[in-house]
C-alpha positions as CSV (number, residue, x, y, z in Angstrom):
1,X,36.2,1.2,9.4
2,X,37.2,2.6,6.0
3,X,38.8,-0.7,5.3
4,X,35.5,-2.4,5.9
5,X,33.4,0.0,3.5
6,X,36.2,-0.4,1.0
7,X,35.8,-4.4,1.2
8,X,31.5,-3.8,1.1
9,X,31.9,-1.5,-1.4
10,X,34.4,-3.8,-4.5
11,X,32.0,-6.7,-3.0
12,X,28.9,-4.7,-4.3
13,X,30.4,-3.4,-7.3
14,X,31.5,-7.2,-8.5
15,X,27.9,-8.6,-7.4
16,X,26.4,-5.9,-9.6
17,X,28.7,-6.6,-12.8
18,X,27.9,-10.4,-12.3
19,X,24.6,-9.0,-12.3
20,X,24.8,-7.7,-15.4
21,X,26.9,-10.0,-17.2
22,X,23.6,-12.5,-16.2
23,X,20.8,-10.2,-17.8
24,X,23.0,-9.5,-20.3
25,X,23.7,-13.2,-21.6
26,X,19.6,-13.8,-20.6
27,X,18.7,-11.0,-23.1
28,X,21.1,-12.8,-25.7
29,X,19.7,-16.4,-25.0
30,X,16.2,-15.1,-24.5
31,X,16.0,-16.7,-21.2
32,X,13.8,-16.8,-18.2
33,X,15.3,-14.0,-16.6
34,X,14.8,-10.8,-20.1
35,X,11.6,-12.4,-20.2
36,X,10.5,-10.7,-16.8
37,X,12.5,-8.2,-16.8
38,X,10.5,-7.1,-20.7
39,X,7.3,-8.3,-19.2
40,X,7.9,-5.8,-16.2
41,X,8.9,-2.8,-17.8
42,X,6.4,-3.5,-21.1
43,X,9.5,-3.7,-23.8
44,X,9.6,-5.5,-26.9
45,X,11.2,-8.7,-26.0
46,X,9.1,-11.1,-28.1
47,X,8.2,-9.3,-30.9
48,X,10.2,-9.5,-33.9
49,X,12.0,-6.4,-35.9
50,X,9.8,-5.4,-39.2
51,X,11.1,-7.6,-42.0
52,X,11.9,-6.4,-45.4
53,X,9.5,-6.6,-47.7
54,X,10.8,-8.8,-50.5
55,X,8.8,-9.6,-53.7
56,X,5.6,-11.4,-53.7
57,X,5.9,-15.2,-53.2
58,X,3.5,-17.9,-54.1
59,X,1.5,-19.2,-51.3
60,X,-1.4,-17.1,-51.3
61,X,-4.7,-17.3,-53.2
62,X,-7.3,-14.8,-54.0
63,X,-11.1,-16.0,-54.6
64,X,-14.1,-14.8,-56.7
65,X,-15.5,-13.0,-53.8
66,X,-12.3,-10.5,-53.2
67,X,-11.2,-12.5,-50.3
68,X,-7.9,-13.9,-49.9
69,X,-6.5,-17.1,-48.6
70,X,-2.5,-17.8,-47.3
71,X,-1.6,-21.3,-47.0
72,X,2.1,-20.8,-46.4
73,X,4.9,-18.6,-46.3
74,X,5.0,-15.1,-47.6
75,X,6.2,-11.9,-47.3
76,X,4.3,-8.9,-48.2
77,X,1.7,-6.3,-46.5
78,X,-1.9,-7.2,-47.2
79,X,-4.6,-4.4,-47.7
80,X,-8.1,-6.5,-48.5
81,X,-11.8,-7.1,-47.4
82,X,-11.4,-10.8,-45.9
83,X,-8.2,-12.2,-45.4
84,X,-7.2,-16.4,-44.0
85,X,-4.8,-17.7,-42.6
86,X,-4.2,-21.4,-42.9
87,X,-2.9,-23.8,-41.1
88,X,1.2,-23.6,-40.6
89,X,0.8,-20.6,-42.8
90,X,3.1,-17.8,-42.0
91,X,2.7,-13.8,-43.6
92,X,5.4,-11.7,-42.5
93,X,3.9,-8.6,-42.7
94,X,0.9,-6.1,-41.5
95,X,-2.0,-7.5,-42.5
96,X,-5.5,-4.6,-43.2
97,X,-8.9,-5.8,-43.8
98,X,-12.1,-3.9,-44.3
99,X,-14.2,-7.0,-42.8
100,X,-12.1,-9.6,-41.4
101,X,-9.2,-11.3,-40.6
102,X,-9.3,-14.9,-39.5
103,X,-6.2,-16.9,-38.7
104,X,-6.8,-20.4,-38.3
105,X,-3.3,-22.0,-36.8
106,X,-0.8,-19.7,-38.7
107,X,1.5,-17.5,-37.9
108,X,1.0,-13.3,-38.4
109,X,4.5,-11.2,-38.1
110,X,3.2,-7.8,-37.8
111,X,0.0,-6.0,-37.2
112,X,-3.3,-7.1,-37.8
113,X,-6.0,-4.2,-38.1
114,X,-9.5,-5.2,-38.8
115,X,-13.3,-4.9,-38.2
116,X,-13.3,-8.3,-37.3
117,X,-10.3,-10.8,-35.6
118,X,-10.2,-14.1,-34.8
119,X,-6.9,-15.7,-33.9
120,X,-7.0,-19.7,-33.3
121,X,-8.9,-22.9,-33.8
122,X,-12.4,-23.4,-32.4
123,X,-11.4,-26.7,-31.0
124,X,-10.3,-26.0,-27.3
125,X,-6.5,-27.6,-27.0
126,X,-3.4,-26.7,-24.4
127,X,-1.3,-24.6,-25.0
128,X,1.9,-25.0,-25.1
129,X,4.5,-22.3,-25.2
130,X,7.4,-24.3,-27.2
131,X,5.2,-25.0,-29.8
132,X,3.0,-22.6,-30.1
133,X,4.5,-19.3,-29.7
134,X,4.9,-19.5,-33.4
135,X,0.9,-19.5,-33.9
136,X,-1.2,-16.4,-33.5
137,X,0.6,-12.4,-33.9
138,X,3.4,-11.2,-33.2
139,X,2.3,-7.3,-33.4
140,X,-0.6,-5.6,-32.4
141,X,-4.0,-6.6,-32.5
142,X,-6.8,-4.0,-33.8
143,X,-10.3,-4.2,-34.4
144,X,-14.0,-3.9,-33.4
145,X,-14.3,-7.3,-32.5
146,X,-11.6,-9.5,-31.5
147,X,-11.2,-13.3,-30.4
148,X,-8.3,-14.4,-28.9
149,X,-8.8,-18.3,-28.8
150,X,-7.4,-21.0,-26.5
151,X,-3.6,-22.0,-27.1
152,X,-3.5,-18.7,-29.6
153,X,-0.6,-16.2,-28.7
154,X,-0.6,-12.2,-29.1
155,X,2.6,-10.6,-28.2
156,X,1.4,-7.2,-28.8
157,X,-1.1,-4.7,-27.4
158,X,-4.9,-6.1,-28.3
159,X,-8.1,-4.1,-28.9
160,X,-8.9,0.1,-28.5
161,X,-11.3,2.0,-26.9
162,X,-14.7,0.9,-29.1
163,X,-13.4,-2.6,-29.0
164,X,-15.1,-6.3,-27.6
165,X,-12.9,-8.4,-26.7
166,X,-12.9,-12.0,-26.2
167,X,-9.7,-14.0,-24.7
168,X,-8.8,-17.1,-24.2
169,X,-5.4,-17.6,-25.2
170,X,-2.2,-15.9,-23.9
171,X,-1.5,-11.9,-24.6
172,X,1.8,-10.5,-24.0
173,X,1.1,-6.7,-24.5
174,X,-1.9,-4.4,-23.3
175,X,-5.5,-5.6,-23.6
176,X,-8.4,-2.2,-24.4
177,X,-11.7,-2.2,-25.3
178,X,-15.4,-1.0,-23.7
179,X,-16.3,-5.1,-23.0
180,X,-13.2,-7.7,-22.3
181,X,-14.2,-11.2,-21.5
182,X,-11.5,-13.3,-19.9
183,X,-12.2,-17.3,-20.5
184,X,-10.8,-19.5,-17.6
185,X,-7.4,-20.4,-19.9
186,X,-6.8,-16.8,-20.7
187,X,-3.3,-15.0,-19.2
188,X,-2.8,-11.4,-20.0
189,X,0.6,-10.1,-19.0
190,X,0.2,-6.5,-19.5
191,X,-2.5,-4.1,-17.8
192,X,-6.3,-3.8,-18.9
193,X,-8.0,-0.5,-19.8
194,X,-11.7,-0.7,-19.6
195,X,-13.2,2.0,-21.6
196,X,-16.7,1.1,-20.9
197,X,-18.2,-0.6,-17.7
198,X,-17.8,-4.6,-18.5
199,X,-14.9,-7.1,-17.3
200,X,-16.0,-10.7,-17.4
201,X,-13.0,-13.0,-15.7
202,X,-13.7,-16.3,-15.3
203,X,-12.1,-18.2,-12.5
204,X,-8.1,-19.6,-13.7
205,X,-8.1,-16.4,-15.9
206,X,-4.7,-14.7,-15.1
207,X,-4.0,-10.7,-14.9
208,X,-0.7,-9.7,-14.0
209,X,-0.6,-6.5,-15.0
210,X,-3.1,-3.5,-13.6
211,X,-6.8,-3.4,-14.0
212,X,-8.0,0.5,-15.0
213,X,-11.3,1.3,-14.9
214,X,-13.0,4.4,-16.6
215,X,-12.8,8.0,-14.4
216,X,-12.0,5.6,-11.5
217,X,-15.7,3.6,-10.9
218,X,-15.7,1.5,-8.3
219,X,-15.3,-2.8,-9.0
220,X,-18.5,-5.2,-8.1
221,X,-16.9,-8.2,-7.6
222,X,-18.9,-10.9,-8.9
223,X,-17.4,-15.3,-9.4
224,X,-18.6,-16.0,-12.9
225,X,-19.1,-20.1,-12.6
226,X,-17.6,-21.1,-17.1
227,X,-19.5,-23.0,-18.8
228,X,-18.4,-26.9,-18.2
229,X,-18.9,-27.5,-21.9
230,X,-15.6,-26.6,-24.2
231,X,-17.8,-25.5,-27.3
232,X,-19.7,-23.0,-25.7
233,X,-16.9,-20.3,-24.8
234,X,-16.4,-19.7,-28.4
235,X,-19.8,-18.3,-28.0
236,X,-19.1,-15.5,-25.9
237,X,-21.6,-14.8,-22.7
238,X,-25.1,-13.8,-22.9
239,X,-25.8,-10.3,-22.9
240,X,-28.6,-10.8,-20.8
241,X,-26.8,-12.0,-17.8
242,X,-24.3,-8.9,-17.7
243,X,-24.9,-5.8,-15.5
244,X,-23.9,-3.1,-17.8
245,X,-22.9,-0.9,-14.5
246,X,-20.7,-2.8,-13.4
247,X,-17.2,-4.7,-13.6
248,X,-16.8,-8.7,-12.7
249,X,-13.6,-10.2,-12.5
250,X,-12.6,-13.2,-9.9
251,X,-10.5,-12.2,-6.9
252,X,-10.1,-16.0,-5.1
253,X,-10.1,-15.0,-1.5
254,X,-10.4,-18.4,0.1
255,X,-6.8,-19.1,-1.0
256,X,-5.1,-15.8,0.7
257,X,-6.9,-16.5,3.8
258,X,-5.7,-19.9,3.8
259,X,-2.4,-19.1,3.4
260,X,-2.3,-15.8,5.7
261,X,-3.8,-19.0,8.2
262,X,-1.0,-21.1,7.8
263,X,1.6,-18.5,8.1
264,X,0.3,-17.8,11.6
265,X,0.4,-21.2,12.8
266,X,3.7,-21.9,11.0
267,X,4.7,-18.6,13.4
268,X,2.8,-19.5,16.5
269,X,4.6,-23.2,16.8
270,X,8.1,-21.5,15.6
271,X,8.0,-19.0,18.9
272,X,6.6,-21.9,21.4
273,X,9.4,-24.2,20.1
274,X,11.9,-21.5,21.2
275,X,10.1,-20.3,24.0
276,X,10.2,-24.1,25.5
277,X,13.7,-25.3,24.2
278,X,15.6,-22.1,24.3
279,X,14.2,-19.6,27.0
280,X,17.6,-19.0,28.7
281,X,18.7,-18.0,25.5
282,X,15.9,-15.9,24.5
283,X,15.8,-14.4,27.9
284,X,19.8,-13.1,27.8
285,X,18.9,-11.9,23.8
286,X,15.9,-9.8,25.1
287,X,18.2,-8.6,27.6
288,X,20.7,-7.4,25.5
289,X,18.3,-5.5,23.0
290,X,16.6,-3.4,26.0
291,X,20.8,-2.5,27.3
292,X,21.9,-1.7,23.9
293,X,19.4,-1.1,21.1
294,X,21.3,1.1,19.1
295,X,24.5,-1.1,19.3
296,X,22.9,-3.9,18.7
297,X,21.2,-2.2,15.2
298,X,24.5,-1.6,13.7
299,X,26.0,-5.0,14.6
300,X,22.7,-6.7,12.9
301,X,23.3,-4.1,10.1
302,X,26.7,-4.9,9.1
303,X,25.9,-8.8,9.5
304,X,23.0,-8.3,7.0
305,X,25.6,-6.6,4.9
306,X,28.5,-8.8,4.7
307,X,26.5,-11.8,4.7
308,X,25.5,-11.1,0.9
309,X,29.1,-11.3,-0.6
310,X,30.1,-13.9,1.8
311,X,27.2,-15.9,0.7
312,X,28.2,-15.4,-2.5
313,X,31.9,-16.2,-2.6
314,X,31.1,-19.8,-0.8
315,X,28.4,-20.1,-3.1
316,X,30.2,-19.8,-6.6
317,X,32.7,-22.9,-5.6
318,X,31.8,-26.6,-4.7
319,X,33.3,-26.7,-2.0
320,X,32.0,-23.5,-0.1
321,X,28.4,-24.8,-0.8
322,X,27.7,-26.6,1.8
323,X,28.9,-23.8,4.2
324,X,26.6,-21.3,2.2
325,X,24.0,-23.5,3.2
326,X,25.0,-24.2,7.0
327,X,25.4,-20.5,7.4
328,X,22.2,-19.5,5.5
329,X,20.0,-21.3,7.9
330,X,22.6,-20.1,10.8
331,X,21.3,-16.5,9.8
332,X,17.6,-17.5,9.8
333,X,17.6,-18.9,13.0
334,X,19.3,-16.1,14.6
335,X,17.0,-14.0,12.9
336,X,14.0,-15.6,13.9
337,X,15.2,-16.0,17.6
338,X,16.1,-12.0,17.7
339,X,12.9,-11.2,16.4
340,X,11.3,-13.6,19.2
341,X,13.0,-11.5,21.7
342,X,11.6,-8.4,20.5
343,X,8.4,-10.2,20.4
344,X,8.5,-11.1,24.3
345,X,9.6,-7.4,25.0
346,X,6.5,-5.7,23.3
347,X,4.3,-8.5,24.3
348,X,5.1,-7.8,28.2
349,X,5.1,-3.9,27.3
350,X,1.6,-4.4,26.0
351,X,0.3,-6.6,29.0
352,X,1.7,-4.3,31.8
353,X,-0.3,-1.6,29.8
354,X,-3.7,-2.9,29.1
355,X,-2.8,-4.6,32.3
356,X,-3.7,-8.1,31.6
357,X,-4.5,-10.1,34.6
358,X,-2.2,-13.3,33.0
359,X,1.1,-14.6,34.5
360,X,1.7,-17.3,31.6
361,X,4.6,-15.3,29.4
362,X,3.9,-17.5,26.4
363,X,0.7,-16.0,25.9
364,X,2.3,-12.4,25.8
365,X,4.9,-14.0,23.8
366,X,2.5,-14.8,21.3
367,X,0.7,-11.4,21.6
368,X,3.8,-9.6,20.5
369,X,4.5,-11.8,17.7
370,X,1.4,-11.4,16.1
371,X,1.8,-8.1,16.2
372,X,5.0,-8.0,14.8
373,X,4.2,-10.1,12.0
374,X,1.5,-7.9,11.1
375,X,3.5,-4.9,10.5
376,X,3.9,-5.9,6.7
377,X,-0.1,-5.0,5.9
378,X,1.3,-1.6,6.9
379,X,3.2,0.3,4.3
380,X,6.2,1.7,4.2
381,X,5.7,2.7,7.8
382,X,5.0,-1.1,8.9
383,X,7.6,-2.4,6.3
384,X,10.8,-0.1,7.9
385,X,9.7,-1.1,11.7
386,X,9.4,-4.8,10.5
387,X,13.2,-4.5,9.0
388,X,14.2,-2.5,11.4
389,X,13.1,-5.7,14.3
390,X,14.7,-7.8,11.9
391,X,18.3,-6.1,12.0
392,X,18.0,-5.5,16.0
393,X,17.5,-9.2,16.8
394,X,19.9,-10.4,14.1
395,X,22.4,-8.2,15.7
396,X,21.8,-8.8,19.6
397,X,21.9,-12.8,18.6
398,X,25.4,-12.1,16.4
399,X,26.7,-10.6,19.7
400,X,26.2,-13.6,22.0
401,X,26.6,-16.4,19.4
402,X,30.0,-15.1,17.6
403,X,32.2,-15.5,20.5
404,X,30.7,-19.0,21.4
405,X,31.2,-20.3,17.7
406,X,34.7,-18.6,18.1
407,X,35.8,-20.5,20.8
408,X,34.4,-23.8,19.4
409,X,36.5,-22.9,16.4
410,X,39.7,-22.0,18.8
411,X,38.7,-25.8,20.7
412,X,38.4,-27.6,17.4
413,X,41.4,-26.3,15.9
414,X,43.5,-27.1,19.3
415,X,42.5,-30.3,19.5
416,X,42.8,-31.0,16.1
417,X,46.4,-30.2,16.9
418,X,47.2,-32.3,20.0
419,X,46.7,-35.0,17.9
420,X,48.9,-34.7,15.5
């Protein structure tokens, strides 16, 4: 036994250096896997160090009226009344303006804090996250009244308590303010804080942080139908047709009950395909669990955990992949015919109680495994019984299928023999 824990535990401790080396190389590349893992824990993966301020460059342009205009690159802090950004224009620094700030398809690398903000074109286009992750801010977003337009990027936080806020581009960070208005193309990554009463999300709008709402009020969920016409969510929404009491946002439920549907029936035809084809097998699994529970736990235990570095040798070399795969669908299948054992156990348990007045054991194979299923919309408590199925059939089917594959092995291997 210590032998085995001794192999488990160098197996765990190499999967969790590979582990590392991987995020470590992601963060270094800035690949797919730092950007979720900064997304998750809110840190600072796409925002840029503050730069240096070196002297003033040409590039910039101030007019009669005070305000000031950047048509390309410069480096500098900007404390103004109006301030533009042009077109492939790029101001590498914080950016304060007593009126406005207006960013047409540049690029801002630091903090913008304004009364007024618009980041983007008016003209609705894709976005593409290549291209344009180099338009819009790269710091935080401040102001009174803020528009976040389509295919515009924030990677900071956006917005503060007093703030309105109109998205429909892509923010990284946070998103604040007493009204937020989420246009069909918008996708916030980080949570949103409602300091007043009004969320407006359109239907494709994305949220995949939290949604906090002020002293804990309760949602009214409300579909708000956009606009069809592409000029008219620059506009904003009509006062008129929000309820200042309350909090819309779109919550597609047709889609979950479609797929909660198809996850039944996927279930349903999985347990009469085993009931029909394999009932002498499921009966002799069954049989085993009710004998031995505990025995059979442990067995499905230690499977489950020397499966993962086993998986993993034969996965890291070409030749073991095809027996990763062979033995990855092995392990389903006698998962999924252990937990139909359990199923036809509790089902029969559950029909002598409520005595059911039925002598067709697929129907009380079905019961059961539709209640098992439905142990993961219980928490915790739902969750541990649902794993805890899992390991006892996986282990009860290990101990009647391992010495029938050894002995096929021991065959093969003989024969294999003879003939040489």
């Amino acid at each position: 036994m210590r032998k085995v824990f001794t192999f488990m535990f160098k197996w765990f401790f190499i999967l969790v250096l590979v582990g590392a080396i991987l995020i470590g190389f992601s963060f270094i590349e800035r690949g797919e896997i730092a950007k979720h893992i900064a997304q998750e824990f809110h840190l600072p993966y796409e925002q840029t160090q503050r730069m240096v301020e070196r002297p003033i460059q040409e590039g910039w342009s101030e007019e009669t009226d005070g305000s000031v205009r950047v048509d390309r690159e410069v480096t500098r802090d900007f404390q103004v009344s109006t301030i533009t950004i042009g077109d492939d224009a790029v101001l590498a620094g914080d950016v304060t303006a007593s009126e406005s700030v207006i960013i047409e398809d540049g690029l801002v690398r630091g903090n913008i804090n304004a009364k007024q903000i618009i980041v983007g074109l008016e003209e609705r286009r894709h976005y593409d996250e290549d291209t344009d992750r180099d338009k819009g801010v790269w710091g935080n977003v401040i102001g009174e009244q803020i528009q976040i337009r389509d295919a515009s990027v924030v990677m900071g936080d956006v917005g503060k308590e007093t703030s309105t806020v109109h998205i429909g581009g892509h923010v990284s960070g946070d998103v604040q303010g007493k009204k937020v208005i989420l246009e069909q193309t918008a996708v916030i990554d980080g949570n949103i804080s409602l300091a007043g009463e009004v969320l407006i999300m359109e239907p494709g709008a994305e949220v995949r942080g939290a949604i906090i709402t002020p002293e804990n009020k309760p949602l009214s969920i409300v579909k708000q139908v956009p606009d069809s016409s592409p000029g008219d969510h620059g506009k904003g929404h009509d006062e008129g047709d929000v309820d200042e009491n309350n909090i819309y946002y779109e919550r597609d439920s047709d889609n979950a009950f479609g797929l909660w549907l198809l996850f039944v029936v996927g279930i349903v035809s999985l347990t009469t395909l085993v009931y029909v084809f394999a009932r002498s097998e499921l009966d002799e699994t069954g049989h085993s669990i009710i004998t031995s529970p505990w025995k059979m736990l442990w067995k499905g235990f230690l499977t489950a955990l020397l499966s993962l570095p086993l998986l993993f040798v034969l996965a890291v070399s070409v030749l073991g992949i095809p027996l990763a795969i062979i033995y990855a669908i092995g392990l389903l299948l006698a998962t999924a015919m252990g937990l139909i054992a359990i199923a036809q156990i509790i089902g029969t348990k559950v029909g002598d109680t409520l005595q059911f007045k039925t002598e067709k054991q697929l129907l009380l194979l079905l019961l059961g495994i539709l209640l098992i299923v439905h142990l993961i919309w219980i928490p915790i408590l739902g969750w541990l019984l649902l794993m805890g199925g899992l390991l006892l059939g996986l282990g009860s089917v290990t101990e009647r299928w391992f010495p029938k594959i050894k002995a096929s092995w021991r065959s093969f291997r003989q024969k294999k023999s003879d003939h040489k």
